[in-house]
N, C-alpha and C positions, 0 to 999 in steps of 0.2 A: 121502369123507364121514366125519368124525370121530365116532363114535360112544360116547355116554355112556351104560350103562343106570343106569336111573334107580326105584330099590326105594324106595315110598312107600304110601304107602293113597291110595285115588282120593278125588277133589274138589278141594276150594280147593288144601287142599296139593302138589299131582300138579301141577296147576296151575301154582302160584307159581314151583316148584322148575325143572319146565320151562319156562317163559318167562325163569326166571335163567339157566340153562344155556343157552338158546338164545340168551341175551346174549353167551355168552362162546365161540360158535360150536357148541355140541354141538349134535349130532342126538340127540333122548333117544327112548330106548324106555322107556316105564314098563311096571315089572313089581310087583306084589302081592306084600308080604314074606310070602312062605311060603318056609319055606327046604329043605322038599323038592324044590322045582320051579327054583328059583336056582341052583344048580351047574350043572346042565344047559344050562338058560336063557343063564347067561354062559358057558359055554364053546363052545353054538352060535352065540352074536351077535360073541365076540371083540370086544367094546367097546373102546375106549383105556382108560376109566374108569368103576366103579359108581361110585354118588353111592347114600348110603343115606339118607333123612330120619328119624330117629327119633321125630320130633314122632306119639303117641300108638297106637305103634307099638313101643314101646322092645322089649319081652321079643321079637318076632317080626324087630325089627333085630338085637337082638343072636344072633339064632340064625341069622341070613342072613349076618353074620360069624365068623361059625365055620363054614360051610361055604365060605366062601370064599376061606377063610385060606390053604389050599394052591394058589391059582391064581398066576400071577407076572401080576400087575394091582394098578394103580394106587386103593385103595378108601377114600373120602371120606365122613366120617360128621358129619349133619349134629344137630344139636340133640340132641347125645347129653348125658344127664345126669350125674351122679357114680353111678360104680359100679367095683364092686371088680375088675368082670373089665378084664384089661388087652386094648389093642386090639391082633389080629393084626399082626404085620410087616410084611404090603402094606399096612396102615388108618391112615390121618392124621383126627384130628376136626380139620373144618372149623368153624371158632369165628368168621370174617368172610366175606365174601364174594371178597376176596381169595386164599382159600387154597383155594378151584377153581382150578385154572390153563384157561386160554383153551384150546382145542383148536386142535392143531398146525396150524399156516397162518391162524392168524387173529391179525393184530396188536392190542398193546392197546392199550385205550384212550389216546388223547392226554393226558388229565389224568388218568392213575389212577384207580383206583374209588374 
């Protein structure tokens, strides 16, 4: 079972973000951007991929990537804004919905996203 965690603030957004991931076969755990508890957290769940949503979260995403900077994982950052800090080595901002990749063993879509 391919597993995404998934750092958002709960509601609509925790929501959204999981039913798209669950489109593209993740199994999402969501976790609460506090980034005292996130290191820990992904390095007992061994995810394939975080997925961070920044949507109204920004300063508590961008401190959940800085401690995750030194894990070798795949880290997806989603509605991030302009800002000066650059993203970690393992962090690609996902700017479509494209640029999640499907979790391993699940083919994609016939007509593309």
């Amino acid at each position: 079972m391919p597993i995404a965690v998934l750092i958002s603030r709960s509601g609509d957004t925790r929501d959204a973000d999981g039913l798209f991931l669950a489109g593209r076969g993740w199994t999402t755990v969501p976790i609460t951007p506090e980034s005292a508890q996130i290191h820990d957290a992904v390095r007992a769940l061994a995810p394939a991929v975080v997925v961070i949503d920044c949507r109204g979260v920004e300063e508590a995403a961008e401190a959940c990537l800085g401690v995750l900077a030194d894990l070798e994982i795949a880290v997806y950052v989603l509605h991030r804004t302009a800002t000066t800090v650059p993203l970690p080595a393992n962090a690609r901002a996902a700017m479509e919905p494209a640029d999640i990749p499907f979790a391993p063993g699940v083919p994609a879509a016939p007509h593309g996203d």
